[in-house]
N, C-alpha and C positions, 0 to 999 in steps of 0.2 A: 851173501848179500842179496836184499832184493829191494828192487829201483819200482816205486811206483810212479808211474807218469802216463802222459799222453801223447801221442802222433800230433794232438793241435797242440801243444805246449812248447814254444820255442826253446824253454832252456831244457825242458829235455830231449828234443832232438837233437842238441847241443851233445848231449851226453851219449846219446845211441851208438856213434862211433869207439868210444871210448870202450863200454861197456861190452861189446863184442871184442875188440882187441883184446880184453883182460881179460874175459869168458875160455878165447881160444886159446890166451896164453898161459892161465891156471887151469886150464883141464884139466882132470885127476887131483888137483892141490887144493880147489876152492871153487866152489858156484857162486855166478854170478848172474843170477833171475833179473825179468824185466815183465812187469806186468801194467797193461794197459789199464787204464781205472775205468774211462770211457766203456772199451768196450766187455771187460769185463766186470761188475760191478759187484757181483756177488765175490770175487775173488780179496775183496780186502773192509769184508763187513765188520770183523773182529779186527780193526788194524787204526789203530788213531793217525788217520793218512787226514791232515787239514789243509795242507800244498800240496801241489807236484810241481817239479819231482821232489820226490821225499825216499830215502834206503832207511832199512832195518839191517843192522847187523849183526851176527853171529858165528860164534865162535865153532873152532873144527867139532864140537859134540853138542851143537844148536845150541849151546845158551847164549844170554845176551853180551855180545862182548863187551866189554869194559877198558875202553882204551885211555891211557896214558893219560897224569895231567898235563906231561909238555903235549899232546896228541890235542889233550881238550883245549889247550890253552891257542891252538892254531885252527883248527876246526870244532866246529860246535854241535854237540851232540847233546840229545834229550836222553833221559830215562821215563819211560810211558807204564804204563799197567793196562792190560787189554786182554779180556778174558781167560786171566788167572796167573797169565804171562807178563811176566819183564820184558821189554822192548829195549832197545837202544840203537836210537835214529837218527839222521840228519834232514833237516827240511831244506831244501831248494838244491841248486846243481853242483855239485862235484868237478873238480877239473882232475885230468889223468893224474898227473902227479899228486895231488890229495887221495885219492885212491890207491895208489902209492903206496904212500906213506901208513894209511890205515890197514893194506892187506901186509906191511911189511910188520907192521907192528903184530898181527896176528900170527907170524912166522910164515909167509906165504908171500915168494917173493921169487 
C-alpha cells in the first residue's frame, strides 16, 4: 500500500499514526509506503492522486488488488488506468480498522 498525503493535510496526519503501527506490525508480510506530495512531487506524476490522502493498493505480486464486493460495499475503492497500469485506490482517510479489514482480505493479518 501506498498513502499519498501531506504533513499540512489534517486527515492525514490523522492517519500517520496508524500507518506506522501497521508498517512495524506487517514487517516481512506487507509494505506499507507513505509519500509526501508536497514535498516530493515528482514521486506520484504517473499516479491519478486528485486528494490526499489517497492509497493504492496491491497485491503480495504488485497487481492491483481487487477486493471483495462485501469489502467494496463498506469502503470505496476506484479502479484508475495510469501509465499502462491498473490502479486500485481509495480517496480520503482510512481509519485503523478499515485497514484492517483490507490488509485481512489480502491474507495479511
Amino acid at each position: 500500500m501506498i498513502d499519498f498525503g501531506s504533513q499540512f493535510c489534517f486527515e492525514c496526519k490523522t492517519m500517520d499514526p496508524v500507518l506506522i503501527t501497521l508498517n512495524e506490525e506487517f514487517e516481512g508480510e506487507a509494505a506499507v509506503q507513505y509519500l509526501d506530495v508536497l514535498e516530493f512531487p515528482e514521486g506520484y506524476a504517473d499516479v491519478p492522486v486528485q486528494v490526499i490522502p489517497t492509497q493504492i493498493f496491491f497485491d503480495k505480486d504488485g497487481n492491483p488488488f481487487s477486493p471483495s464486493d462485501s469489502l467494496a460495499s463498506l469502503i470505496s475503492f476506484e479502479t484508475k488506468e495510469s501509465g499502462g497500469k491498473t490502479l486500485t485506490l481509495h480517496q480520503g482517510a482510512l481509519t485503523e480498522d478499515q485497514l484492517r479489514q483490507i490488509f485481512a482480505e489480502m491474507g495479511v493479518e
